[in-house]
ROMIRO-470097 format. One record per residue: z, x, y of N, C-alpha, C in turn; residue in one letter. Coordinates in steps of 0.05 Angstrom, whole numbers, plus 5000, padded with zeros to 4 digits. Each point is the difference from the previous one (the first is absolute). Layout:
ZXYZXYZXYa ...
This chain:
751387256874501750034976501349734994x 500549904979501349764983502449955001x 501549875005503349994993499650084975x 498550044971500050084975500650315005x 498350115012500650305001501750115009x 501949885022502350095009501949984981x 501149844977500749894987500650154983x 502550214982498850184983502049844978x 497850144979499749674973501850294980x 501649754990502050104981500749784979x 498249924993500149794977497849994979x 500650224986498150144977500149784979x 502549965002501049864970498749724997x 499349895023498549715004497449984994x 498450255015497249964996499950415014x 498050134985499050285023497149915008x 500250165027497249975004497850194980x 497749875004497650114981499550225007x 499350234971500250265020496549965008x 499250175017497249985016498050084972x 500450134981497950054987499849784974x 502849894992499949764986497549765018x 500649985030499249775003496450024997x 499850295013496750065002499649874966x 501450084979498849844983499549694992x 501849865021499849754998497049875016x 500150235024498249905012496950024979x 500150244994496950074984500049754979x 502349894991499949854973498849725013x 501249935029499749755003497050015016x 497650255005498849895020498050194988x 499750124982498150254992499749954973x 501650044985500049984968500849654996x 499449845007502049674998499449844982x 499350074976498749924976502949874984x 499049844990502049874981500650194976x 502050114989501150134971498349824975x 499449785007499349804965497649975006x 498250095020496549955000499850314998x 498949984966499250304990496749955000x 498749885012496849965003499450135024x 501250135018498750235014501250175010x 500650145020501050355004502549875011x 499849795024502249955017502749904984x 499149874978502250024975501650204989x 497050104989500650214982502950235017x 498950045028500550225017503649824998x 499749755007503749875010501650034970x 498149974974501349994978501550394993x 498050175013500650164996503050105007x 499649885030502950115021501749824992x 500449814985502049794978500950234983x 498550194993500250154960502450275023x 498550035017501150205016502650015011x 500349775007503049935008501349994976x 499549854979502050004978501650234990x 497850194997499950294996502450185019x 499849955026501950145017502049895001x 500649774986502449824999502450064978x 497850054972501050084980501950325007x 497450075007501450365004502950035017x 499549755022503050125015502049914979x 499849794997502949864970499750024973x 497250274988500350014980500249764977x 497549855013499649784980496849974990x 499349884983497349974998498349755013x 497250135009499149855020499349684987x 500049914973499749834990502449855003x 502750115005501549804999500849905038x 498050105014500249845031498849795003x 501049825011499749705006499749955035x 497949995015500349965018501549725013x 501850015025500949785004499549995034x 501649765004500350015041501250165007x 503050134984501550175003502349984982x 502250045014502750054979501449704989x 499749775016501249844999498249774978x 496450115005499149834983500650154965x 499950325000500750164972501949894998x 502449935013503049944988499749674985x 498649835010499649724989498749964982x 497250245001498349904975502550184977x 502050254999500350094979502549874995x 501749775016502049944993499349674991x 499049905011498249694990498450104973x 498550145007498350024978500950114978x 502550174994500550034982502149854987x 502449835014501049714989499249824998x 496649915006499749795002498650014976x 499450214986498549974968502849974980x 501750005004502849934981501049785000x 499749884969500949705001503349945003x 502150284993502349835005500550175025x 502649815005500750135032500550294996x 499450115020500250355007502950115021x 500850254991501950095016499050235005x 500850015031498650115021502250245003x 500650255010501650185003499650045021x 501249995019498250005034502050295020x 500250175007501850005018499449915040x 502449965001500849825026498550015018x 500450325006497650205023497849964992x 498349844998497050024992498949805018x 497250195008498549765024499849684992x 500449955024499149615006499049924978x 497450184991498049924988500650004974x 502150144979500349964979502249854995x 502549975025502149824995499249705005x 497849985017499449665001497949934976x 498850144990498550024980501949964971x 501550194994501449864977501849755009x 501249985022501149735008498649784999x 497749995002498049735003500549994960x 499250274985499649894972502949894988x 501250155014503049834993500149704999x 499949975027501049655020497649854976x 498250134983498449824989500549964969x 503150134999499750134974498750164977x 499250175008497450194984501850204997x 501950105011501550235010502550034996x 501950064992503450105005499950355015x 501449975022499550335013502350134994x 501450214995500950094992500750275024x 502450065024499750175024501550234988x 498250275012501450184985501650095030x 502650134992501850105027498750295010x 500849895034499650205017501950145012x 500950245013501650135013499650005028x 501750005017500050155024498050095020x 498450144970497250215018497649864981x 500549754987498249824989499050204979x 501350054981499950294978499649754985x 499650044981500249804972501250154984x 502349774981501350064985498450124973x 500050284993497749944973502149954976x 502249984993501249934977500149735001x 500349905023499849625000497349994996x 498650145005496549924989500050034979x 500550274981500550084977500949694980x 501549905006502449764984498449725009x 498149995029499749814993496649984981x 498950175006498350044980500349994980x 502250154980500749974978498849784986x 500849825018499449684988498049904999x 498350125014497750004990498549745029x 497949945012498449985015496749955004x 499449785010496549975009499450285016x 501350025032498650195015502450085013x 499450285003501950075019499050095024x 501149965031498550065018501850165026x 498850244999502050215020498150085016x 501150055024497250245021500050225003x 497850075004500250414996502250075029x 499449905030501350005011500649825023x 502749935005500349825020499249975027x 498649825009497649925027502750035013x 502449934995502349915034501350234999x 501350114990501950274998499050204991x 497250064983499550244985500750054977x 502249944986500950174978497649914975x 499650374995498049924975501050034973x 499749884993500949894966499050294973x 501449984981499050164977499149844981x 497250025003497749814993500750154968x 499550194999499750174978501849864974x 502650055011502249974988500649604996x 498549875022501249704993497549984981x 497150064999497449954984500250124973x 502050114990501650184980501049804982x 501949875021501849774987499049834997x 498549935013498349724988497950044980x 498450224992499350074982501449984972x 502750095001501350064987500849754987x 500149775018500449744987496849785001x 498450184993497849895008499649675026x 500450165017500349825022497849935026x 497349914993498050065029501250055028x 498850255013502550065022497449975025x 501149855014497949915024501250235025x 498650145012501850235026497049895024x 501949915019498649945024500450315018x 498150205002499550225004498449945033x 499949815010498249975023501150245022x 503149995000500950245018500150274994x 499250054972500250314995497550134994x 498349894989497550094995498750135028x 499350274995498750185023502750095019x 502949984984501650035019501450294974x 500549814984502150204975498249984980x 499750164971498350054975501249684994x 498449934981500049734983498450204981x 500849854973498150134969500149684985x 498249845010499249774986500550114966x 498550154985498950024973503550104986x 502050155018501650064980502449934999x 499949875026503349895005500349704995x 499549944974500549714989499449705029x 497750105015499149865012498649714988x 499549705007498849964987497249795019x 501649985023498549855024501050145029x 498150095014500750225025498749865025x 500949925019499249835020499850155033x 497650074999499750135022497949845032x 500450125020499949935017498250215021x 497749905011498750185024501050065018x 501649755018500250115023503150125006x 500450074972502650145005498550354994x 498750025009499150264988497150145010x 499049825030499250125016496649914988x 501149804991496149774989500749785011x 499449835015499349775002501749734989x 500649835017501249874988498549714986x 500949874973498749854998498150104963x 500750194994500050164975501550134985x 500349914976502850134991499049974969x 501450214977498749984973503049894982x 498949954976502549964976499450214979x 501550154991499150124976500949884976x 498649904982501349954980499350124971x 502450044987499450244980498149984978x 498350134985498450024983501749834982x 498449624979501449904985501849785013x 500650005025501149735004497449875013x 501249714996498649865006500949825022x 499049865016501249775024498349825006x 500849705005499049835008498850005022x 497649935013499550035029501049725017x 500050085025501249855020497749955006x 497050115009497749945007498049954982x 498549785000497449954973497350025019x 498450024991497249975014498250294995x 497850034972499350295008500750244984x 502849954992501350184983499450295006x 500150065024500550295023501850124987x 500150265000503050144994501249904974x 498350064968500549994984501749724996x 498049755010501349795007502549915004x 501450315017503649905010499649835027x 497950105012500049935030496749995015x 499349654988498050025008499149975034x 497450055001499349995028498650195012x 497649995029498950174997501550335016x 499950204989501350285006500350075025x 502750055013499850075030499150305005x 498249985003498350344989501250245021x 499049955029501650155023502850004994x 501249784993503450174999499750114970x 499449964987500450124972499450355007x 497649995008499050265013501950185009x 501249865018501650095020502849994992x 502049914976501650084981499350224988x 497850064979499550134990500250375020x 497949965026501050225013502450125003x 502149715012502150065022501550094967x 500749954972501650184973498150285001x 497450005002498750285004501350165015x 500849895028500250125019503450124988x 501849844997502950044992500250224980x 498549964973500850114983499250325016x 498850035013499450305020501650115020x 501349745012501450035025503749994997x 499249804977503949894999501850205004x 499450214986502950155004500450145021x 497650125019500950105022500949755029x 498349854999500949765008502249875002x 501049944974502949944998502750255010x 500050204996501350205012499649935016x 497750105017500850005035500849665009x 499749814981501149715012503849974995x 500050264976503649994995500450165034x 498750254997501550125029501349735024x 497749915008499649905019502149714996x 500249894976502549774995502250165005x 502250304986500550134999501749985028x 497450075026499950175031501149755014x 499349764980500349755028502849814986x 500850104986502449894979503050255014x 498350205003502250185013500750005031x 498249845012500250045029500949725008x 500149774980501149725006502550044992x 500650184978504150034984501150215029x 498150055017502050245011500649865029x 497249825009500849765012502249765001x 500049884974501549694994501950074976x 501550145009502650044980500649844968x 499849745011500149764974497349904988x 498050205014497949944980499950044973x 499749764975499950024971497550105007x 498250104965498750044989499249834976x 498249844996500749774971497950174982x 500649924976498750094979501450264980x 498550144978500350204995498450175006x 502250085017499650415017497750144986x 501250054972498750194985496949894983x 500249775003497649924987498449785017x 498250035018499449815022497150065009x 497349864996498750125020499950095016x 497950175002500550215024499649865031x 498949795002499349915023502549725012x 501150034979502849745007502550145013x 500249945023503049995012501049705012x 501749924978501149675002502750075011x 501449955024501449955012501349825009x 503250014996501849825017501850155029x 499749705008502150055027501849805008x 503050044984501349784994500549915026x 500649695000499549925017499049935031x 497450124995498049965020497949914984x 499149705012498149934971497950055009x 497749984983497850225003498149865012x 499949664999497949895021501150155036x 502250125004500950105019498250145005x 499850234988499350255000496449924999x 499249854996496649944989498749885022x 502949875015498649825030500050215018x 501250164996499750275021498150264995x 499250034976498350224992497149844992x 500249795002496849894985498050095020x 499849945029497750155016499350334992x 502250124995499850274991499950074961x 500949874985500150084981498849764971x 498750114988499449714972501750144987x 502649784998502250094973500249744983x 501450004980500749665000502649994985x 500949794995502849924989500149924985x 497750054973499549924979498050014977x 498949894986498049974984497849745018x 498350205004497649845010498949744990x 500349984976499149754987502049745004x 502650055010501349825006501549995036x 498550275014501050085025500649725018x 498149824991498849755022502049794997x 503350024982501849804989501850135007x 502149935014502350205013502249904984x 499850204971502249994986501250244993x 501750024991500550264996499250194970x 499850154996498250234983501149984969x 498249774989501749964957501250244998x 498350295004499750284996503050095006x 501350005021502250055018501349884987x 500249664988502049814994500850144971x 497950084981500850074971500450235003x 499950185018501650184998503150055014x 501349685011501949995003501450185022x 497949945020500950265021501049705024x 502750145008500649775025498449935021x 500649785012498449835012499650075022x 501650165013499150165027497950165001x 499950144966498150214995497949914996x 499449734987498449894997498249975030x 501649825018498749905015500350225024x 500150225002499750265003498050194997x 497849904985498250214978497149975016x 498950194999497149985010499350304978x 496949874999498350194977498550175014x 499350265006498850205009498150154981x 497649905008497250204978499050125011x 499550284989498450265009498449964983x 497350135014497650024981499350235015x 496750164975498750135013499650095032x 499249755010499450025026501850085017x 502049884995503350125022500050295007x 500049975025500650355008503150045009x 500250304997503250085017500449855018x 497950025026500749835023500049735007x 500149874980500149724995502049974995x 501350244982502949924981502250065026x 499850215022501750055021500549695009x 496649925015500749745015500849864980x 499849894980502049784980502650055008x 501050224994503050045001500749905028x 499350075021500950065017499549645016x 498049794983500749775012501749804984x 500450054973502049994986503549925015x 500050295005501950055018501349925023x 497449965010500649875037500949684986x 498049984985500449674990503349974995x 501550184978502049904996502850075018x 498450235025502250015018499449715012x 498549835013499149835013501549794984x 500349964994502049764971502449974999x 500350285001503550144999500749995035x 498850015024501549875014500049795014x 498849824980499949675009503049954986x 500850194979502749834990502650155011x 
């Protein structure tokens, strides 16, 4: 056995593992069917172009979009650049950006770069406490009108999921392109690309039990975007290059698989956050809760433990547990969490916080032992002082 398997993995929110019947399709794509999607001169084509039409298809259906408007990408971070580059970079005067604070790496360094170059004025909409967004300060600053506005369906560090419905309303309302980086909700909570004033949807595989290394953009019937890639004119020339056919495949399953599975799935993943959220508050007295309670994926329990900082707790549970203290894309820089900072939570809490992801795979008895090394960890802490 592996130090991997001893190991029980609780960091959904970073990457899930592939489920086993997603990957069988990676494997058939890469070693059976391995035909290029753009060589339509014989079957091995024909056959990869097909499972291209096929994925689109199961993509559309989970988010209720049409399969014409999917754009294959690497994943979430390359959809977030081609739809936030590509759609300021066709505007000759400078653009104002509507950003809020909480939004991945990938769209706050992204409008930052168009800024520092001047292409850009950003514009931060306020956050609360449980990183709620203000919708009447969205309301007012829209008013005024805007290039793009860009919110996420739900937050990768705390959970709280946003009312897509109601902010894609308002930006409609001021005709506003509304960019929603959905990488964490899609196959988790309903998304309706076609009715909720969506206008660019940025999704992600390996948040959703495909592979990592594939990820789509939807962009709405009628807009248009500059590409970031030339060569070929692939993908309705947004994103040329030749098709990663096995993960495409294997996206396409793993939204097949969701739009079938999500809701019982997600229940039994609330129980089980729920079982291990109640057995750490009945443990650690001053354990916070971050986020909003009432609106949070089901697989997020983001936690503080005021002062005990959480590399504490991570040097003692890491042989036993994959948790982490943050957003993965920046885990490897020991700063503390933008996410935490704009929502103005003190600094103890801050540097207090560790992220906890349930997925599918998590069983009850995984969630006992979590708690229970959790625990030893922070008695072990508590009497060093």
């Amino acid at each position: 056995m592996t130090t991997q398997e001893k190991i029980i993995y609780l960091d959904y929110h970073s990457t899930t593992p592939v489920d086993p019947r997603v990957a069988e399709k990676v494997m058939y794509y890469m070693t059976t069917a391995f035909g290029n999607a753009n060589s339509v001169d014989h079957g091995y084509g024909n056959q990869a172009a097909q499972s291209v039409k096929q994925a689109r298809q199961h993509i559309a259906e989970l988010i209720n979009a049409s399969a014409k408007e999917i754009i294959f990408t690497s994943g979430a971070t390359e959809s977030i650049n081609l739809a936030i580059q590509g759609h300021i970079n066709q505007q000759n005067t400078p653009a104002t950006i509507i950003v809020s604070p909480v939004e991945h790496k990938a769209v706050l360094d992204t409008c930052k770069v168009l800024a520092k170059k001047g292409l850009a004025e950003i514009i931060w909409l306020n956050v609360n406490q449980q990183a709620q967004i203000d919708l009447e300060h969205l309301e007012k600053v829209c008013s005024g009108g805007a290039s793009l506005l860009c919110v996420m369906a739900a937050n990768n560090e705390v959970g709280t999921i946003y009312p897509i419905e109601k902010i894609g309303a308002i930006a409609q309302k001021y005709n506003i392109p509304f960019l929603c980086d959905a990488s964490q909700a899609v196959g988790k909570i309903p998304i309706n690309f076609q009715d909720w004033g969506i206008t660019y949807l940025a999704i992600s595989g390996h948040k959703l039990y495909a592979p990592k290394g594939v990820g789509a953009l939807v962009v709405k019937k009628g807009h248009y975007l500059e590409p970031l890639i030339y060569g070929g004119g692939h993908e309705q020339g947004l994103r040329s290059g030749t098709l990663n056919v096995p993960g495409i495949a294997a996206l396409g399953e793993a939204c097949k698989l969701r739009q079938l599975e999500m809701e019982a799935d997600e229940t039994a993943i609330t129980l089980l956050r729920d079982q291990l959220q109640s057995l750490l508050q009945a443990k650690i007295p001053n354990l916070l809760v971050n986020g909003d309670l009432n609106n949070r994926l089901s697989g997020n329990l983001h936690i503080s433990i005021p002062d005990i900082p959480n590399s504490a707790i991570i040097a003692r549970v890491r042989h036993q547990l994959a948790i982490s203290t943050g957003a993965a894309c920046s885990s490897g820089i020991v700063a503390p969490s933008h996410v935490l900072q704009a929502m103005n939570l003190a600094e103890n809490i801050i540097e207090g916080a560790l992220r906890i992801g349930i997925g599918k795979f998590t069983t009850k008895e995984e969630i006992e032992k979590v708690s229970s090394a959790i625990v030893s960890a922070v008695k072990a802490i508590l009497s060093l002082k």
